[in-house]
C-alpha positions as CSV (number, residue, x, y, z in Angstrom):
1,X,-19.6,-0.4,3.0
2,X,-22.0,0.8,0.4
3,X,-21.1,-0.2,-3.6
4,X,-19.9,2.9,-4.4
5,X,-17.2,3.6,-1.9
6,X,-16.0,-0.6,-3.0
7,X,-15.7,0.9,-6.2
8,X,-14.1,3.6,-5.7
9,X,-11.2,1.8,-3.5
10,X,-11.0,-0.7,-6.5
11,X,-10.8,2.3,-8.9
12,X,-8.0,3.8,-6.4
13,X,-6.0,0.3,-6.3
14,X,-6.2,0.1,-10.3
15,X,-4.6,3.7,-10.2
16,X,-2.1,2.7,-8.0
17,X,-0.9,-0.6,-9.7
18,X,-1.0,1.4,-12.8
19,X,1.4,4.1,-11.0
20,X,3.3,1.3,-10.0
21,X,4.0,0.5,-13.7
22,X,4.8,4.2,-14.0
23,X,7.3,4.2,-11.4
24,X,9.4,1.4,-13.0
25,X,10.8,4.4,-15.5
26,X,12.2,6.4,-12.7
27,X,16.1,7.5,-12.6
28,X,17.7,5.7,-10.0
29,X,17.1,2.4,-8.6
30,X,16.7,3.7,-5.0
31,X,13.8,6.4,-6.0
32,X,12.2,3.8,-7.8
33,X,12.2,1.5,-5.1
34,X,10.8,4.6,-2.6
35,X,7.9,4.9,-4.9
36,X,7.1,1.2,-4.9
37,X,7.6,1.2,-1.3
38,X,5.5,3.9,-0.9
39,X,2.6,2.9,-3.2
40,X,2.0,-0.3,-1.8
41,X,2.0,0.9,1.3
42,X,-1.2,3.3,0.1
43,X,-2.4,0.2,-1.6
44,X,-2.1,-2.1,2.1
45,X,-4.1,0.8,3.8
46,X,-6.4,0.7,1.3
47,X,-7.1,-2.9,1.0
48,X,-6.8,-3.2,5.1
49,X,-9.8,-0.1,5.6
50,X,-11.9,-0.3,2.4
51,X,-12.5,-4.1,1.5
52,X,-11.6,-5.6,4.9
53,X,-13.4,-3.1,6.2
54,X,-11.5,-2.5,9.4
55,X,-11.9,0.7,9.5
56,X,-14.3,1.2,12.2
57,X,-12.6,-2.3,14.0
58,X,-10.8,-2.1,17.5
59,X,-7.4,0.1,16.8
60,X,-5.4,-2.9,17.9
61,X,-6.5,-5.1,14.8
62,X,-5.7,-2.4,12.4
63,X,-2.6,-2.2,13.6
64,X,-1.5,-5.8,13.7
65,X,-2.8,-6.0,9.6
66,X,-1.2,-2.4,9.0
67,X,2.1,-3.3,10.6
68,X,2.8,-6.4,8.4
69,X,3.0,-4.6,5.4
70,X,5.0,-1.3,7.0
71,X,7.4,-3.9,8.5
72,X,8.2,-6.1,5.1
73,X,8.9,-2.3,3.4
74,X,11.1,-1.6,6.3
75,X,12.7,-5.0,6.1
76,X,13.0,-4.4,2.4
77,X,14.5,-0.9,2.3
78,X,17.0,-1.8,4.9
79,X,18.0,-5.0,2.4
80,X,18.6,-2.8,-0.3
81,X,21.3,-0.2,1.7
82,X,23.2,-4.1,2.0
């Protein structure tokens, strides 16, 4: 991966973690915890195809490192309906 793309996917993940601040002002307490969900999700996938660079690896790999995170959200979201 060249220096600019790394950059921008750093550039993208500051964006995000500063979203993430962002999202600590929402309404509710289950909208805000969608949006952190959701945004470190898009920070995994991000971390998982830019700096890991499995981008272009065998689909199965991808999907063991992309599952992790997607299950712990899951695991999370279904904690806070408890």
């Amino acid at each position: 991966m060249s220096g600019r793309a790394l950059l921008a996917c750093w550039a993208a993940l500051v964006l995000l973690s500063l979203a993430t601040l962002a999202s600590l002002d929402l309404g509710s307490a289950a909208t805000g915890l969608l949006a952190l969900l959701l945004l470190a999700l898009v920070k995994a996938w991000l971390i998982v195809d830019g700096f890991m660079e499995l981008r272009h690896a065998p689909r199965a790999w991808r999907a063991l490192m992309l599952a992790w995170p997607l299950s712990m959200a899951a695991g999370i979201a279904a904690a806070s309906l408890l």
